[in-house]
ZATOR-378901 format. One line per 5 residues: number of its first residue (from 1); their letters; for each residue x, y, z of N, C-alpha, C. Coordinates in Angstrom, 1 decimal. Atoms other than C-alpha are relative to their C-alpha. Example, Ala and Ser with C-alpha at 12.3 -4.5 7.8 and 13.67 -1.06 7.14 Angstrom:
% ZATOR-378901
1> AS> 0.9,-1.2,0.0,12.3,-4.5,7.8,0.9,1.2,0.0  -0.9,-1.1,0.0,13.7,-1.1,7.1,-0.8,1.1,0.8
This chain:
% ZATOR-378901
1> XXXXX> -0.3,1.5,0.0,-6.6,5.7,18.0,1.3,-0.2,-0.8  -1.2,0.5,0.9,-3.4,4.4,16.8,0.2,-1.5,-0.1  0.0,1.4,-0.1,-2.7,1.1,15.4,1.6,-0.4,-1.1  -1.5,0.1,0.6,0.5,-0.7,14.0,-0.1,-1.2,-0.8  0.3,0.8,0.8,0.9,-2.6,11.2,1.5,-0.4,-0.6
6> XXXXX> -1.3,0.9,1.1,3.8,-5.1,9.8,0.5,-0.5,-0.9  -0.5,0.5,1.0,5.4,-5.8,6.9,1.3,-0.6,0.5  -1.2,1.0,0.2,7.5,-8.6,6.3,1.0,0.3,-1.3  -1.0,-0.9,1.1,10.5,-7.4,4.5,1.1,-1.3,-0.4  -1.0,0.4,0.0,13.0,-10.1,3.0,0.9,0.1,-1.2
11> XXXXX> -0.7,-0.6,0.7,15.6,-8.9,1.1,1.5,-1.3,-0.8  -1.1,1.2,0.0,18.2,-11.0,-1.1,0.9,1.2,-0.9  -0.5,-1.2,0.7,21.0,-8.9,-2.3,1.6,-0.4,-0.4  -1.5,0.6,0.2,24.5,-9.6,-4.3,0.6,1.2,-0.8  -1.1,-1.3,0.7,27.2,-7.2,-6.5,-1.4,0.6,-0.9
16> XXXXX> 0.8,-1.2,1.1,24.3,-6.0,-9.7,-1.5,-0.9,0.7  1.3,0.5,0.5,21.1,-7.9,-8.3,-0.8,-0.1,1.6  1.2,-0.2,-1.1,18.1,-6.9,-5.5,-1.2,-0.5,-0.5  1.4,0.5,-0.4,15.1,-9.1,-4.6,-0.5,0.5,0.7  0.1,-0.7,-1.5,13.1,-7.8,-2.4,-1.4,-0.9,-0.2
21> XXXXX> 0.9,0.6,-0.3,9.9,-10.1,-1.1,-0.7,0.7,1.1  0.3,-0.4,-1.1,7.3,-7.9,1.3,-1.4,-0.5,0.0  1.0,0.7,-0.4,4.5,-9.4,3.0,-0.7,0.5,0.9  1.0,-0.8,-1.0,1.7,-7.7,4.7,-1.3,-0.5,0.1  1.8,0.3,-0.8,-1.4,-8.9,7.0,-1.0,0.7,0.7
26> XXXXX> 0.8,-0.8,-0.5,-4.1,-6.8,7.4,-1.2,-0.2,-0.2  0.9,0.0,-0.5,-7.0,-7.2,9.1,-1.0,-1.2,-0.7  0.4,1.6,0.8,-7.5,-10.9,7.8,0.5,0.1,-2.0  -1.0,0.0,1.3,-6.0,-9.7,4.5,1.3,-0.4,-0.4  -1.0,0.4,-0.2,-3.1,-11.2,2.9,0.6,0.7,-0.9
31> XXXXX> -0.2,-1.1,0.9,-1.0,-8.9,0.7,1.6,-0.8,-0.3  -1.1,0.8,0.6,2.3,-10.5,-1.2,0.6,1.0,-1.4  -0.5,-0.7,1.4,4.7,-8.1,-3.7,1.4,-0.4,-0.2  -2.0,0.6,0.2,8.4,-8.7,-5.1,0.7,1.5,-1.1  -0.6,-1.6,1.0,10.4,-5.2,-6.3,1.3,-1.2,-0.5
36> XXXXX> -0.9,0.3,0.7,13.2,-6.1,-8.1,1.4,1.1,-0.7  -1.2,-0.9,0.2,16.7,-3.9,-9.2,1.0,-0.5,-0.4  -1.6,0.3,0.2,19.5,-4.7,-11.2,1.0,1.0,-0.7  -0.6,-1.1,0.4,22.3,-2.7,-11.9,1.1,-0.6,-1.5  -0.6,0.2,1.1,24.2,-2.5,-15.1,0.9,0.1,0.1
41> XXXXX> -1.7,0.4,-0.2,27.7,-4.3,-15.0,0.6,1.0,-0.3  -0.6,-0.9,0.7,29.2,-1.7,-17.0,0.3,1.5,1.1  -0.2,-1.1,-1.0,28.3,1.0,-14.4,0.5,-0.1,1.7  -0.7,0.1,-1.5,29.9,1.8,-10.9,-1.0,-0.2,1.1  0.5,0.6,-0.7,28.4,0.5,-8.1,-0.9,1.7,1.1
46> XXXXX> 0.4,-0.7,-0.6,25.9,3.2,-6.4,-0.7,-0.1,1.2  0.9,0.4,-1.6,24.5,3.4,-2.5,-1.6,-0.1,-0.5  1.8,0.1,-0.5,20.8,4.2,-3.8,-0.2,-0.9,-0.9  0.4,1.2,0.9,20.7,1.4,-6.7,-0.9,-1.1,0.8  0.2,1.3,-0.8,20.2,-0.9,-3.7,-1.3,-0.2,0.8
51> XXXXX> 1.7,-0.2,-0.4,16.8,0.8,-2.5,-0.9,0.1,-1.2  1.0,0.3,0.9,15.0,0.2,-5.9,-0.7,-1.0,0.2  0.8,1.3,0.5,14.2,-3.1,-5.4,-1.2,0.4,1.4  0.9,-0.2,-1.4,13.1,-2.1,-1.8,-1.7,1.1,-0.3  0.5,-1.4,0.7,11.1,1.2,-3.4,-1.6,-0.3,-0.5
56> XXXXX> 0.4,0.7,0.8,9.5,-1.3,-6.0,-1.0,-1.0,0.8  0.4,1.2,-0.3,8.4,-3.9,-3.9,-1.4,1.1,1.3  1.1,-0.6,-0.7,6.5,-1.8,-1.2,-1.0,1.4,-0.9  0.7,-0.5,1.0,5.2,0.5,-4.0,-1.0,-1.4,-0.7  1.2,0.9,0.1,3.5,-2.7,-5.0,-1.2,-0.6,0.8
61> XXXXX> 0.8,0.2,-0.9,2.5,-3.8,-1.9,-1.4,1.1,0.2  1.2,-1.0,-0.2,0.5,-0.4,-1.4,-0.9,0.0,-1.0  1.0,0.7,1.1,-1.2,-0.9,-5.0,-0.8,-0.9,0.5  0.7,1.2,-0.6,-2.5,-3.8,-3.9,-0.6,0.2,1.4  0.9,-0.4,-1.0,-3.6,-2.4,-0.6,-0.8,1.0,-0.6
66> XXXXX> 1.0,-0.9,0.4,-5.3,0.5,-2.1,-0.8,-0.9,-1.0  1.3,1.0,0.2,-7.2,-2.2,-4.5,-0.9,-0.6,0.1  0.5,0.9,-0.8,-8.1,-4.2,-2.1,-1.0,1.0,0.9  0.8,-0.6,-0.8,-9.7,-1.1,-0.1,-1.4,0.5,-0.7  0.9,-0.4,0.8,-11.6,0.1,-3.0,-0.9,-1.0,-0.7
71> XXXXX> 0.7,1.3,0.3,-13.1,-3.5,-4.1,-0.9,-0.1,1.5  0.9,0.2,-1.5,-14.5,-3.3,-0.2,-1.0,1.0,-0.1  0.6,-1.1,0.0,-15.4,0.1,-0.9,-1.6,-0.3,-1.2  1.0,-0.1,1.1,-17.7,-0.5,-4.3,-0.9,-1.2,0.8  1.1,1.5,-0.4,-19.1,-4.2,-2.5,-0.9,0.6,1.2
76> XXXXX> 0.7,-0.4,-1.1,-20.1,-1.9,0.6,-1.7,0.5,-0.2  1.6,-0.9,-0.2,-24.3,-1.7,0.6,-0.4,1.4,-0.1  0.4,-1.6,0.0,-25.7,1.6,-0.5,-0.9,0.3,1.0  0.7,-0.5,-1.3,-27.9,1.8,2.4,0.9,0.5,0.9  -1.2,-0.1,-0.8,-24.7,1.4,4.7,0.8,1.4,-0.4
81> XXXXX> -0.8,-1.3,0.0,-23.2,4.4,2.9,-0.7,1.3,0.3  0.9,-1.1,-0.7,-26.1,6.6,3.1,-0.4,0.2,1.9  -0.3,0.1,-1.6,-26.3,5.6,6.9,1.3,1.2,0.4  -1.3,-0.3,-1.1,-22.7,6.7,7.7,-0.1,1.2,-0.8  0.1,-1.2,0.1,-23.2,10.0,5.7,-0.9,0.7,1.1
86> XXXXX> 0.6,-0.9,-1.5,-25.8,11.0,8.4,0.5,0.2,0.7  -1.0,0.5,-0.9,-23.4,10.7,10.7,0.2,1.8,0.1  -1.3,-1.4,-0.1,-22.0,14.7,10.1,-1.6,0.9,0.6  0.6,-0.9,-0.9,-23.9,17.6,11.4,-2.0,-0.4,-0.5  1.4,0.2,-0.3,-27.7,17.2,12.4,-1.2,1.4,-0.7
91> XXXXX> 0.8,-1.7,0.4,-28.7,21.2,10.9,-0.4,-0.9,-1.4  -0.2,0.3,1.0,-30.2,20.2,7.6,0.7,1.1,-1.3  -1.0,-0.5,0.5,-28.2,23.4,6.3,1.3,0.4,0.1  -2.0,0.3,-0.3,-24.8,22.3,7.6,0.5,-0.6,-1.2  -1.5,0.3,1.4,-22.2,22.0,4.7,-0.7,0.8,-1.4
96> XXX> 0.5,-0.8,1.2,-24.6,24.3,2.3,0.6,1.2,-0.4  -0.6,-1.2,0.1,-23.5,27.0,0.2,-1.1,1.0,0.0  1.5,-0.4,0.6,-25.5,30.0,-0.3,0.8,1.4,-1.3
């Protein structure tokens, strides 16, 4: 099964100073992070300075999705979990050691 998922990326960017705003909707979830990057006047102007903020901001985003999966995880019914472990092999000494 494959499925695709969107983030909304908007980026504001000038000489020392990266915004970055990304926005992700998943599966009725709403997810909202902001990286940020500034560079130190003093120093020369570097190509990867300019993906921290980008770096930062979907590094937060995922935090917040992994949060969000494991707050679903702990609220999910212990019946429900024991259910979907039956699920693997039917021998009752399948996965045993000896």
């Amino acid at each position: 099964m494959q499925q695709s998922i969107t983030v909304d990326i908007r980026i504001e960017e000038d000489e020392s100073d990266t915004l970055v705003h990304a926005v992700l909707s998943l599966r009725g979830d709403n997810f909202e992070a902001t990286g940020r990057a500034r560079r130190n006047p003093t120093t020369s102007p570097c190509p990867w300075w300019r993906g921290v903020g980008r770096r930062r901001a979907l590094s937060n985003l995922a935090l917040q999705v992994m949060e969000a999966a494991q707050h679903k995880i702990e609220r999910f019914p212990r019946q429900l979990r024991r259910a979907s472990r039956s699920c693997g092999p039917t021998s009752s000494h399948a996965g045993r050691r000896r």
